[in-house]
N, C-alpha and C positions, 0 to 999 in steps of 0.2 A: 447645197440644196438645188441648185439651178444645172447639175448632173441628173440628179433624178427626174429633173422634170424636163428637160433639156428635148428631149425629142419624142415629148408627145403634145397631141393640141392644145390649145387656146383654153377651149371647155371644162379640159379636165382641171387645171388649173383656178380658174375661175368658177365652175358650177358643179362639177364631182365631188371636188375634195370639201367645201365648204359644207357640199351637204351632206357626206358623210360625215362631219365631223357636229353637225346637227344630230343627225339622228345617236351618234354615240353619245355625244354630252348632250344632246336637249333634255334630257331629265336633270341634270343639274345644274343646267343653264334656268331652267324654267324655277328648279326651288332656289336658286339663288338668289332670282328677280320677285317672285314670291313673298323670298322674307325678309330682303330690304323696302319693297311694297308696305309689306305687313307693318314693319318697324317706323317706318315714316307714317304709318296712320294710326300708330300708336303713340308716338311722339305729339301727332297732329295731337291727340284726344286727352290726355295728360297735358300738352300747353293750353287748351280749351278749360278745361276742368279746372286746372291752378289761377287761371285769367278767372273763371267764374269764382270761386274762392275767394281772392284777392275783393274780387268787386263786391261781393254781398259782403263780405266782413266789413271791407271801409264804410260802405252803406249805414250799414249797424251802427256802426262806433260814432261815425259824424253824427249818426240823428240822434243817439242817445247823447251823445254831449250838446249838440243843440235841446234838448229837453231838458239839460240840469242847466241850461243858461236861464233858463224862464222862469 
């Protein structure tokens, strides 16, 4: 590898290739971050929802067993 880049600039190396290699894959660099995005805030939303679940049912159940204590 250090043949082929062996005697051309600094730039091309460091600011050329990087950004052609953006503009090739930035479309699936971009849906890849996307939909690990997406999946973490669907994660988030589903651990939200089963926390809410969890809480209103024990709610329920404590106060109706507090009610048949009386």
């Amino acid at each position: 590898m250090s043949e082929i880049f062996g005697g051309l600039p600094w730039w091309v190396k460091w600011i050329a290739v990087p950004v052609i290699a953006l503009v090739v894959f930035g479309g699936l660099i971009a849906s890849v971050v996307g939909f690990v995005i997406g999946l973490l805030f669907k994660v988030l939303v589903f651990v939200a929802l089963v926390g809410g679940l969890i809480y209103v049912v024990r709610k329920f159940t404590s106060s109706s067993s507090s009610r048949s204590d009386w």
